[in-house]
N, C-alpha and C positions, 0 to 999 in steps of 0.2 A: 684805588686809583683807577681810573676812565683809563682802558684802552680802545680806541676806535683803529678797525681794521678792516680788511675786505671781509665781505660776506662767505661764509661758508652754509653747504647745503644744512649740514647738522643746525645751523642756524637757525631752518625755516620756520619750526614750529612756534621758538620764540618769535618771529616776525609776524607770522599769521597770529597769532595770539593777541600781539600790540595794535596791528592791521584792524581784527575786529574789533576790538573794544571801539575804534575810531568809528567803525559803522555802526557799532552798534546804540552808540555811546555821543558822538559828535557829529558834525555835519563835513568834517575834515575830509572827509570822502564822499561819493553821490552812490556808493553802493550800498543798497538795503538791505541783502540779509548777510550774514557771515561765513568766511570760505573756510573751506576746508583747507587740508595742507595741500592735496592733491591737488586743487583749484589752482594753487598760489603756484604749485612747480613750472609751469610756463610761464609765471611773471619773472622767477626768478631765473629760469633760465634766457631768459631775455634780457640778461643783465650782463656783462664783460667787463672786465678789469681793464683791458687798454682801448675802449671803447664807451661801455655805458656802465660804471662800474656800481655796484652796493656794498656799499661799508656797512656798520655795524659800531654803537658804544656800547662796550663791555664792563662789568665792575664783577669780579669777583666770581669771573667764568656766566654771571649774568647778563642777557641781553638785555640792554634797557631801552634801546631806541638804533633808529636805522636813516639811513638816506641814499637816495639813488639818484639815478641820473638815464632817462630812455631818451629815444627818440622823439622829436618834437610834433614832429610830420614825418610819412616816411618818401615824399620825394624828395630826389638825390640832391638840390638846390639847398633843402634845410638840412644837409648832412651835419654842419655844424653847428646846429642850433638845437640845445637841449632843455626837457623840460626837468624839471625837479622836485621829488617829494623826501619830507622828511616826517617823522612819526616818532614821537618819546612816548615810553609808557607813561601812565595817569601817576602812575608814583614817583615818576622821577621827572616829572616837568617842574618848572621854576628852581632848579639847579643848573642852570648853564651848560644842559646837555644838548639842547637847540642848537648852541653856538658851537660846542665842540663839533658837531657835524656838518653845520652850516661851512667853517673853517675848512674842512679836512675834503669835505666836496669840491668847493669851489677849487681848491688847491688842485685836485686832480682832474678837474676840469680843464685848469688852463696848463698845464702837463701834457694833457691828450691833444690838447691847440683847439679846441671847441671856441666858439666866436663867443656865441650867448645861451643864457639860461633862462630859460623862463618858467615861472611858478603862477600856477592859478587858485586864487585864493579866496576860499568862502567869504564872502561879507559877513562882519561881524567877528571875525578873525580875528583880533586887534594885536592878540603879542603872536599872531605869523606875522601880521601887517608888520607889525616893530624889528620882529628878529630879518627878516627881510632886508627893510630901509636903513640895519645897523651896518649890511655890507654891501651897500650902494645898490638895491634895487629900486627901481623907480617905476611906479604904478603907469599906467600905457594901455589902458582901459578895463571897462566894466560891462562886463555882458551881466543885460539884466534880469532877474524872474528866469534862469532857465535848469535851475533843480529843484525838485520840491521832494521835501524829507519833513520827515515831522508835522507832516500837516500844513507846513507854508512852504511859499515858494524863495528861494535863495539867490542872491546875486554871484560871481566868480566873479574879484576882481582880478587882472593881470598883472605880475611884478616882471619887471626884463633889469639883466642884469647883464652889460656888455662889455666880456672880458679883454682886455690890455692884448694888441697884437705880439704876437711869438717872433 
């Protein structure tokens, strides 16, 4: 059975593990070589439970995938406006582990009273593209050619997803 919870530090190694294989492996992220655990402790401590929080799906005391939720900008104007990564291990994609954390985020998003989320999403993406537009994100531009990994260069498209007033 999937439990999705907050992030705990004991976590991180499994998160940095799932993290790089995306660097290392996909274009899911625009960082090229792979982090250590020590790298990832300020990302995760930049993470809060009643502010910017990281959850975690779990099976069987195994991490299998994570999502968070930072800052989008850090002036004080976009304080409610956040942006969103999510990352499933290569073994447990196309199990409906995208959507259990896709759920569990937004949920605590609009919990915290956050406006909007917004995800930047590699072109060629097609089930972020999908799992995205399954809970009302709508594409809101494309910045183009501005990473290049693997030899070519990549477009970000923008998903914004504007949550229900509190």
């Amino acid at each position: 059975m999937i439990v999705i919870r907050p992030a705990t530090l004991a976590d991180l190694p499994s998160l940095v593990d799932i993290y790089n294989y995306a660097v290392l492996e996909t274009t899911a992220t625009f960082d090229l070589e792979a982090q250590t655990v020590a790298e990832r402790q300020a990302w995760f401590a930049s993470h809060s439970p009643d502010v910017h929080p990281l959850i975690v799906a779990e099976e069987d005391g195994t991490v299998l995938g994570y999502s968070g939720l930072l800052p989008y900008r850090t002036k004080p104007a976009y304080r409610h406006t956040v942006e969103l990564s999510i990352y499933v291990h290569p073994e447990a994609q196309g199990h409906g582990l995208g959507k259990q954390l896709m759920r569990s985020i937004i949920a605590r998003a609009q919990e915290i009273g956050h406006h909007v989320i917004i995800a930047g999403i590699t072109g060629g993406n097609e089930s972020s593209f999908r799992l995205h537009k399954q809970f009302g994100f709508r594409e809101v531009g494309i910045l183009r050619e501005v990473g290049y990994k693997f030899g070519k260069w990549h477009d970000v498209h923008f998903y914004q997803l504007t949550l229900p007033s509190r």
